[in-house]
C-alpha positions in Angstrom: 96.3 90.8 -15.0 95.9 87.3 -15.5 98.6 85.4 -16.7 99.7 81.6 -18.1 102.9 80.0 -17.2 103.9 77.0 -19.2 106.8 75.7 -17.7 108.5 72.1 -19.4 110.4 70.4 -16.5 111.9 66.8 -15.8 109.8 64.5 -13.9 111.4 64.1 -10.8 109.9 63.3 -7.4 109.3 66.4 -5.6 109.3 68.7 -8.3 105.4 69.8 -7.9 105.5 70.6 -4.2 108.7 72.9 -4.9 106.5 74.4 -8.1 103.9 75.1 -5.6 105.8 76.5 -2.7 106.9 79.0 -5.0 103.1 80.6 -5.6 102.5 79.9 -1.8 105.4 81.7 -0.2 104.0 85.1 -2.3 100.7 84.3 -1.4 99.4 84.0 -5.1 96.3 82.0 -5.6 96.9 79.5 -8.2 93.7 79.5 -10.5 94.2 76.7 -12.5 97.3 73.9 -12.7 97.8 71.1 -14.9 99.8 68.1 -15.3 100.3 67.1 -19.4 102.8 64.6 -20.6 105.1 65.2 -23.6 106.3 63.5 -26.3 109.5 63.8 -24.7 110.5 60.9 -22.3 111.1 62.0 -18.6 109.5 65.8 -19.4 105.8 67.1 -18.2 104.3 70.4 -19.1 102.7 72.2 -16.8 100.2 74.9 -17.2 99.2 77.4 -14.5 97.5 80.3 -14.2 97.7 83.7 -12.2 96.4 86.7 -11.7 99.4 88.9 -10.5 101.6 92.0 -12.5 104.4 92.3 -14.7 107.0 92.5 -12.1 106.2 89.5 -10.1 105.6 87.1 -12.8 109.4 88.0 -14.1 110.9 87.9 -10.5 108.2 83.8 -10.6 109.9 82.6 -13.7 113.2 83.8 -12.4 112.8 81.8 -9.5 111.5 78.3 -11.6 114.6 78.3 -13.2 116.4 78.4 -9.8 113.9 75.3 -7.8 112.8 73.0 -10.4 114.9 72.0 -13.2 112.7 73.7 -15.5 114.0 72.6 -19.5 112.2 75.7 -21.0 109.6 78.8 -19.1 107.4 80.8 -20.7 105.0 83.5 -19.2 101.9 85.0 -21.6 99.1 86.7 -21.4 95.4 85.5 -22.4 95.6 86.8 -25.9 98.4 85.2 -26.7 97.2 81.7 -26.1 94.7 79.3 -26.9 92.5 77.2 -24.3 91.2 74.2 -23.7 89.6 72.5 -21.1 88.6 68.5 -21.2 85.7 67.2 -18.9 84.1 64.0 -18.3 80.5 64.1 -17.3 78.2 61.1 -15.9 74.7 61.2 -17.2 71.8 59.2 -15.8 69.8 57.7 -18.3 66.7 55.9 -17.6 65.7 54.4 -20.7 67.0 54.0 -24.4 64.3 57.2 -25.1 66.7 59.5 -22.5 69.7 57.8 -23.7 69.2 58.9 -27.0 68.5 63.0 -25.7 71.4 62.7 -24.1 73.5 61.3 -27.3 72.1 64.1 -29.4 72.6 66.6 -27.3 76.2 65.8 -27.2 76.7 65.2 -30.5 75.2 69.0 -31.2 78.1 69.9 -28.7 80.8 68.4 -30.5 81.0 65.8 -27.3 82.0 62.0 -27.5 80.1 59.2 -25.5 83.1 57.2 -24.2 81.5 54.8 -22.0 77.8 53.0 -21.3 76.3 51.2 -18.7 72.3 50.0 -18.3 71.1 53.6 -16.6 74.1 55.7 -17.2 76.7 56.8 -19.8 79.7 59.1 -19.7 80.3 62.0 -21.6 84.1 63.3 -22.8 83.6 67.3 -23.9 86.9 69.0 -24.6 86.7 72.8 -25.5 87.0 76.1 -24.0 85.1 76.8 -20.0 81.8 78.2 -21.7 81.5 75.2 -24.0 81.8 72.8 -21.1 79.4 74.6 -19.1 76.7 74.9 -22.0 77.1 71.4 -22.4 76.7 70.9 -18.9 73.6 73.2 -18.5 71.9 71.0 -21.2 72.4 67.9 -19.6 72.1 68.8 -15.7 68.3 68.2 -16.4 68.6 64.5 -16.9 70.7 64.1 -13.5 74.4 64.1 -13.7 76.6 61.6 -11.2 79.5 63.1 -11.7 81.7 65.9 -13.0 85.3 66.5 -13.5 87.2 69.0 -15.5 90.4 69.7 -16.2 92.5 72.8 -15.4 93.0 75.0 -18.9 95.2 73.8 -21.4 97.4 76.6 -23.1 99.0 76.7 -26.5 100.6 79.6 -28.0 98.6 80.9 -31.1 101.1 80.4 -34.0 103.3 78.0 -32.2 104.1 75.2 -34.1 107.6 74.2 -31.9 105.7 72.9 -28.5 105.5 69.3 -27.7 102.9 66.9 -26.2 99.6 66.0 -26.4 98.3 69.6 -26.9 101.0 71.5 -27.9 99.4 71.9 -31.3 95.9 72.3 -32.8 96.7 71.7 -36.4 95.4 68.3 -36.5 92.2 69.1 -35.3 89.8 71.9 -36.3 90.4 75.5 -36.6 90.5 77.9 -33.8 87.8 80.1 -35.0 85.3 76.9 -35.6 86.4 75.4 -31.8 85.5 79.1 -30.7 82.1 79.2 -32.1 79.1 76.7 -31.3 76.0 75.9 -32.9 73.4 79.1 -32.1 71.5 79.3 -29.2 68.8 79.2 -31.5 68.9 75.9 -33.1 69.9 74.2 -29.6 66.5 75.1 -28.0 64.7 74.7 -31.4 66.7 70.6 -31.7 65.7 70.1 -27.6 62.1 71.0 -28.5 61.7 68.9 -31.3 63.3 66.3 -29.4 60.8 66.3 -26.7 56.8 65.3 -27.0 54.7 67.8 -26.5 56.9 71.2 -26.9 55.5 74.2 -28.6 58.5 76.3 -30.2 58.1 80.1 -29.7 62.1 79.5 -30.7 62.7 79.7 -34.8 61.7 82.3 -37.0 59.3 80.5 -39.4 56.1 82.5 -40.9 53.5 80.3 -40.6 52.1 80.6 -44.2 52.3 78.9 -47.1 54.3 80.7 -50.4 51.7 82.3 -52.5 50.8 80.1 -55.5 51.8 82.7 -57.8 55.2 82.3 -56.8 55.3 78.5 -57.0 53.9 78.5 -60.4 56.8 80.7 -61.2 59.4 78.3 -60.2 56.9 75.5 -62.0 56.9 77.2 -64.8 60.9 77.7 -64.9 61.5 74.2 -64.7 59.0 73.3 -67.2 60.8 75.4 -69.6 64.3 74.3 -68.8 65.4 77.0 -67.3 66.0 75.4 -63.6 68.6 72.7 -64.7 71.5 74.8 -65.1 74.2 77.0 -62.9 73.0 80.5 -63.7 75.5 83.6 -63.3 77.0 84.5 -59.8 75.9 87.1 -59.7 72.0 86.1 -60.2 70.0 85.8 -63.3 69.6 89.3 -65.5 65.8 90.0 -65.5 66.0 88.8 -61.4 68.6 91.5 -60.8 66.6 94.1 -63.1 63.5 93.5 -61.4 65.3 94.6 -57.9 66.9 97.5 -59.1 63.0 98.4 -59.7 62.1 97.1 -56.7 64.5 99.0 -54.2 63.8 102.3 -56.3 60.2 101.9 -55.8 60.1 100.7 -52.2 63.2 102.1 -50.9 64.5 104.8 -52.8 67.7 103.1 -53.4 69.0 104.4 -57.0 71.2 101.0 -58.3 71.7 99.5 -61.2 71.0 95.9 -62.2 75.6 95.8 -61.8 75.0 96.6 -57.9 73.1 93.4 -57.5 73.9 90.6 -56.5 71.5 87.5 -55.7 72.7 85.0 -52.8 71.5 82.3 -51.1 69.4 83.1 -48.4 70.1 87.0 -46.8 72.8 84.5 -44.5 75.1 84.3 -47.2 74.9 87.7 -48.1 75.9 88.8 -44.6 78.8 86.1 -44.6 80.0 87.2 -47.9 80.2 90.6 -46.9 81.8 90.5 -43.8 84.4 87.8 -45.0 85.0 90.7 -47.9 85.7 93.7 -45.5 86.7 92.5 -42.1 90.4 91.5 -40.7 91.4 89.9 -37.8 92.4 93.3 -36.4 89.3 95.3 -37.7 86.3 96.3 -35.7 82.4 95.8 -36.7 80.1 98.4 -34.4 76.8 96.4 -33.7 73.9 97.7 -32.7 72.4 95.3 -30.4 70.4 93.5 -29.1 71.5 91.7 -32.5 70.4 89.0 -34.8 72.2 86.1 -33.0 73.5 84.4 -36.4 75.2 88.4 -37.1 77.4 87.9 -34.4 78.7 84.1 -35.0 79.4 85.5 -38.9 81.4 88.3 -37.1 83.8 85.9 -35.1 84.1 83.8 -38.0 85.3 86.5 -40.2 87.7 87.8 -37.2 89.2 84.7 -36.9 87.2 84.6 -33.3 87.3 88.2 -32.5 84.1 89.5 -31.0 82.3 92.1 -32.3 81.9 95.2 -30.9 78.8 96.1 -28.9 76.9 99.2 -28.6 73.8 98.6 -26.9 70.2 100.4 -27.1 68.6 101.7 -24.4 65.2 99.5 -23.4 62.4 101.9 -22.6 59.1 102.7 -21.6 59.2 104.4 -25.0 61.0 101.6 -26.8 64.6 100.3 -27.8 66.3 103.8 -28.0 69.6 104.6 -29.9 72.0 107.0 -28.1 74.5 108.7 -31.0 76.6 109.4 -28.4 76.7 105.9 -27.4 77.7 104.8 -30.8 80.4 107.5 -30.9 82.5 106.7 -27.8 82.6 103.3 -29.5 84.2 104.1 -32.2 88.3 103.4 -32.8 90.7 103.6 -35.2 90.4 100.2 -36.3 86.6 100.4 -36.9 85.6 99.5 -39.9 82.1 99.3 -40.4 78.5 99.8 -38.3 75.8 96.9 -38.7 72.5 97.8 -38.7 69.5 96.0 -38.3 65.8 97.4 -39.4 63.7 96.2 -38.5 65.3 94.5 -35.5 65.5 90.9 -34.8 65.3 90.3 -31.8 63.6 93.6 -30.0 61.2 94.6 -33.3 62.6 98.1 -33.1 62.5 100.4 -36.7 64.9 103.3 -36.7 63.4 106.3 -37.2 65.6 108.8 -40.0 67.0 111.1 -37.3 68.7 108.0 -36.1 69.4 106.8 -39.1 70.8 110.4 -40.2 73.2 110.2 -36.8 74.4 106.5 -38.1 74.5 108.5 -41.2 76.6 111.4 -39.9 79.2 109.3 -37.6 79.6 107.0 -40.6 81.2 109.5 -42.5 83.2 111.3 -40.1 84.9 108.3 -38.7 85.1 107.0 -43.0 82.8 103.6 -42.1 81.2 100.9 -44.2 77.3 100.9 -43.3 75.7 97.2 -43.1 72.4 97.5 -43.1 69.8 94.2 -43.0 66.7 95.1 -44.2 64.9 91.4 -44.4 61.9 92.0 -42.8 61.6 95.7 -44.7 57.7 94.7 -44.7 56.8 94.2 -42.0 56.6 97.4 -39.7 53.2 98.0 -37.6 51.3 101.5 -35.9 51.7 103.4 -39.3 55.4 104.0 -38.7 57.6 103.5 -42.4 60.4 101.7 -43.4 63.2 104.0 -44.1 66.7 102.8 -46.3 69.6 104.3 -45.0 71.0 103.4 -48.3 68.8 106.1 -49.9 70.1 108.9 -48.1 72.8 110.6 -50.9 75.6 111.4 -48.8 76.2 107.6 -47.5 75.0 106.0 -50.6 78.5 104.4 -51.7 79.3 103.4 -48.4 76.1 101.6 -47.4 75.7 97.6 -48.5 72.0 96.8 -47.9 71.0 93.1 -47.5 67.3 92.0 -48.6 65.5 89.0 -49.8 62.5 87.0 -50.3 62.1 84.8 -47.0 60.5 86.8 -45.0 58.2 89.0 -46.7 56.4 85.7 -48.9 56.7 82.8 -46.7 59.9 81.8 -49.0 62.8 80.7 -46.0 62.8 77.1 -47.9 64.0 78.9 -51.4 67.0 80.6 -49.5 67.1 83.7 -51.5 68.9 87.0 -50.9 70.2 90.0 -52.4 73.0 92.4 -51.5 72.7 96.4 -53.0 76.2 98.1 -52.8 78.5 100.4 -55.1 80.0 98.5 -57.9 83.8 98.6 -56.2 82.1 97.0 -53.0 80.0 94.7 -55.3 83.2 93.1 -57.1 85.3 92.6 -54.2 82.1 91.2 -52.2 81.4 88.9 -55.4 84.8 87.0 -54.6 83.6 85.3 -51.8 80.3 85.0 -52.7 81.6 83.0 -55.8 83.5 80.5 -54.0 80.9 80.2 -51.5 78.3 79.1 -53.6 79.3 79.4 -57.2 75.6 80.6 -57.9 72.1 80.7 -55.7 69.7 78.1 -56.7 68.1 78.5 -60.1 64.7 77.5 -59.1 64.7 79.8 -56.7 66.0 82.4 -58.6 63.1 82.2 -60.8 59.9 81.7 -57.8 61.5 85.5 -56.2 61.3 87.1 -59.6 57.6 85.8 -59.9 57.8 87.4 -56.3 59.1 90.9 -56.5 57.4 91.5 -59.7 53.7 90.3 -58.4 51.4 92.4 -56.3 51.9 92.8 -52.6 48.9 91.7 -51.4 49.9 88.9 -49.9 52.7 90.3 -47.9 50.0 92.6 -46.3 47.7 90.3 -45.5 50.9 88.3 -43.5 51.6 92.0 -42.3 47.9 92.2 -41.1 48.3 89.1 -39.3 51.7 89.3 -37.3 49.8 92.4 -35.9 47.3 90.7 -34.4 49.8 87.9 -33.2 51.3 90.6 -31.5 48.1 91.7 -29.8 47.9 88.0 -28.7 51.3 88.3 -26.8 50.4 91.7 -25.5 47.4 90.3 -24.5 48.6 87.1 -22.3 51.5 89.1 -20.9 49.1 91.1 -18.8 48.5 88.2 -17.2 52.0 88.4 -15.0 54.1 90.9 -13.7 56.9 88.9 -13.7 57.6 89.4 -17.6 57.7 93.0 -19.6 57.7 94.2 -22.8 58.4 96.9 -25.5 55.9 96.6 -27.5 57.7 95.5 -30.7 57.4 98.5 -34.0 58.4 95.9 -36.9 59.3 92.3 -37.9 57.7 89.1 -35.8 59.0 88.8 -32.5 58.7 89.8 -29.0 62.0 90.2 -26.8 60.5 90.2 -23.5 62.1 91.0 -20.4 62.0 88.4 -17.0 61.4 90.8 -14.2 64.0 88.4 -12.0 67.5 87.3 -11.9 67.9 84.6 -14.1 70.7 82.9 -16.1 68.6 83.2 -19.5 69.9 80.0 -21.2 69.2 78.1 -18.3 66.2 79.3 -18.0 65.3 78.4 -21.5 66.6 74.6 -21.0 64.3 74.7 -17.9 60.9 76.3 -19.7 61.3 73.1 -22.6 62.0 70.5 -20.1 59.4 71.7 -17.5 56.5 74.1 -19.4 56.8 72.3 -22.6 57.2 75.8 -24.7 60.2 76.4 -26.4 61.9 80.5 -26.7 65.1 81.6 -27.6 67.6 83.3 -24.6 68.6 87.1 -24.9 71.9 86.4 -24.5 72.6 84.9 -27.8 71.9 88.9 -29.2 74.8 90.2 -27.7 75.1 93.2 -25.0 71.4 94.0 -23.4 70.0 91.0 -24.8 70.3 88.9 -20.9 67.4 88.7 -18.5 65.4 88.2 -22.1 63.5 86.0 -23.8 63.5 86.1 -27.4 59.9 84.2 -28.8 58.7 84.6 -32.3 55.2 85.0 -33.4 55.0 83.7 -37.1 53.4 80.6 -35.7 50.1 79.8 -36.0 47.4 82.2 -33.6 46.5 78.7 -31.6 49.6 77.3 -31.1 51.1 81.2 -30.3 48.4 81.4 -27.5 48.8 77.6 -26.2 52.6 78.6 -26.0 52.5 82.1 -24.1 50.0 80.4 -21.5 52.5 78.0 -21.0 54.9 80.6 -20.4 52.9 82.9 -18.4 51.8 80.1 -16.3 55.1 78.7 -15.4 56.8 82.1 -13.9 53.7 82.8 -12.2 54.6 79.3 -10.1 57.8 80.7 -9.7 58.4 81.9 -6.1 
């Protein structure tokens, strides 16, 4: 088991070749050792870490005390601390153009410039090992000089009685925002705007325009003075009235206009909810490959615990779900099972024999269902959209997130909605309250004009992703070095790289070098690596410019 020791001694000559000595003469490799000052003169805090048992790190601190005048020992295990890391990185820069790349890119990375000269500057990051080493990946194209890092730097969580320099983090940011960085998605989609010439495959933007009918909605809303106002938390009446219709009709969801509530964006919703259910100490079951932003919310609302994944099985067939899988994964601090259907990334719909097993192991084990439904529209091949939230016997356990953005070109208006049981509605209202007090009136007003007008406009989008689809389909035959499951609903392809690759590097490398921007598979969680996530809402030319590009580059690959 790996271990920390943070041991506070005098500075005295001498007193780090007898620290050594003691890991040496039991032939323990020392993985990391720093050197920190305190605020206390004449004492230095050192930080080292093992890998070694229970036994032998009592019989090492035992024998600290007895070589170095140690003032205070301490041995602890991983999650018992908090890390950091700081490294300075030399970045060539050519020209002010490169300079500013570089600048951004660190800036995204919560990374200081520290010092410039005419073709280089030099970067400070300080953050956990995977932040450095993102930041590094990003910047490795531009040519680095020179890199040097720090061993970790352990705190205690809680521990507000250490002294120097990093003894505590309270002056700085939280430890669930310094565990967290910006997604995976928005990187590649800020490198690719950054650069001339890129075509993004990255960010999930539908292509069209929002139906007039809607925007004469929201034109006639402000016209009438209905837009200038806060409106209720919990949404405007005949907006919540008109999706209990909605869901009844399309999803055979039986709610009442009091199990509504309307949020900003289908983001929110999610955010709301799992801030509203989930402890530290609680576990959310996701099905993944996963919706990258699901997983960020889920540290966030666990304080920086991950979530925990149960991955699908990729296919010849498709992305398939093994109950049995889902089963072994449950414990007794489970609390709820996320569900996304259709599936961003993969584009898988569950069928309802998997949803009644999600069903069936919900109640046994007495979990929450989360189930996000935002792309409810869009499913291809004659398959349906099936509402777990309809089923009867998991109705008052299932919170089921919708919305607008999707389904009518609306991801500018930033409107949601979350179905539930009243009891889950008014604790779930809470935080949606102090999150945003009320979703945007305006808005409120274009997805009534929405959910109440005829669909022909979302079929027409439907009719079109399916043959952007056929597009990808298409230009994939052209390599064998990329795969893929033909996707069942929403608008994007996860394919698969038929070679070992580190996927985010990978992605870095396909903007800098084939000009096309796509998203990694990592960032969706267990199954998602050796994947590339690329979206086809985009326009049919630009789509097919961007997978030749693709295609074109792996086949030069060796």
């Amino acid at each position: 088991m790996r271990y920390t020791i943070i041991a506070f001694t005098h500075n005295t000559p001498g007193v780090l070749n007898r620290l050594s000595d003691v890991f040496l003469r039991r032939k323990i490799n020392v993985e990391s050792l720093t050197v920190s000052e305190t605020e206390r003169k004449g004492i230095s805090r050192f930080t080292i870490t093992i890998e070694a048992d229970d036994q032998t790190i009592e019989k090492i601190v035992k024998q600290l005390y007895r070589v170095i005048e140690v003032y205070k020992s301490m041995e602890k295990k991983d999650d018992e601390l908090i890390f950091k890391e700081i490294a300075f990185i030399k970045v060539t820069t050519k020209n002010p153009e490169k300079r500013r790349e570089v600048e951004d890119l660190v800036s995204l990375f919560s990374g200081k410039v520290i010092y410039v000269t005419d073709d280089s500057l030099v970067v400070e990051k300080t953050g956990s090992e995977d932040q450095i080493n993102s930041l590094y990946i990003l910047l490795k194209p531009f040519g680095i000089r020179e890199f040097v890092r720090s061993g970790r730097i352990a705190v205690l969580k809680g521990d507000i009685e250490f002294e120097g320099k990093f003894a505590s983090l309270k002056k700085g940011v939280s430890h669930t925002a310094s565990s967290i960085e910006v997604s995976a998605i928005k990187r590649i989609e800020l490198m690719a705007r950054s650069k001339e010439g890129v075509i993004s495959l990255a960010q999930g933007i539908p292509s069209f325009a929002t139906p007039k009918h809607i925007c004469d909605g929201a034109i006639d809303a402000i016209n009438k003075g209905l837009a200038d106002k806060y409106t209720t938390g919990y949404g405007i009446q005949e907006l919540r009235d008109a999706i209990s219709k909605k869901i009844k009709k399309d999803n055979n969801i039986d709610a009442n206009s009091d199990q509504v509530i309307v949020t900003h964006g289908a983001i929110e919703a999610l955010m709301a909810i799992f801030m509203s259910l989930m402890n530290p100490e609680d576990e959310l079951v996701v099905l993944s490959p996963d919706y990258a932003t699901h997983i960020t919310q889920t540290r966030i609302a666990k304080h920086g615990g991950k979530p925990i994944y149960v991955a699908l099985n990729e296919t010849d067939r498709g992305w398939e779900f093994d109950p049995k899988q889902l089963e072994g994964a449950i414990t007794q601090n489970t609390k709820a099972i996320l569900v996304t259907n259709p599936c961003n990334p993969t584009g898988k719909v569950y069928t309802q024999i998997e949803l009644k097993e999600i069903a069936r192991i919900a109640i046994k084990y007495n979990l929450y269902i989360i189930t996000d439904e935002i792309y409810e529209y869009f499913i291809y091949d004659g398959r349906k959209h099936i509402s777990i939230g309809s089923f009867p016997e998991v109705k008052d356990r299932t919170i089921t997130i919708q919305g607008v953005s999707k389904s009518y070109a609306m991801t500018g208006w930033r409107i949601g909605y979350i179905i539930a049981s009243k009891e889950i509605t008014k604790q779930i209202f809470k935080l949606h309250d102090s999150f945003v007090t009320c979703p945007t009136a305006v808005s409120q007003y274009a997805a009534l004009s929405a959910i109440q007008g005829d669909k022909k406009d979302v079929e027409y989008f439907k009719n079109q992703f399916e043959k952007r689809r056929a597009i990808v389909m298409e230009e994939l035959l052209k390599t064998d070095k990329l795969s893929l499951v033909q996707p069942e609903g929403a608008y994007y392809a996860f394919i698969k790289v038929n070679f070992e690759i580190e996927d985010y590097d990978f992605a870095v490398e396909l903007v800098n070098n084939a000009k096309v921007a796509v998203v990694p598979g990592s960032a969706f969680g267990l199954g998602g690596e050796n994947h590339l996530r690329i979206s086809y809402g985009c326009e049919e030319d630009q789509l097919r410019e961007g997978m030749r590009r693709l295609v074109t580059y792996v086949n030069g690959l060796v």
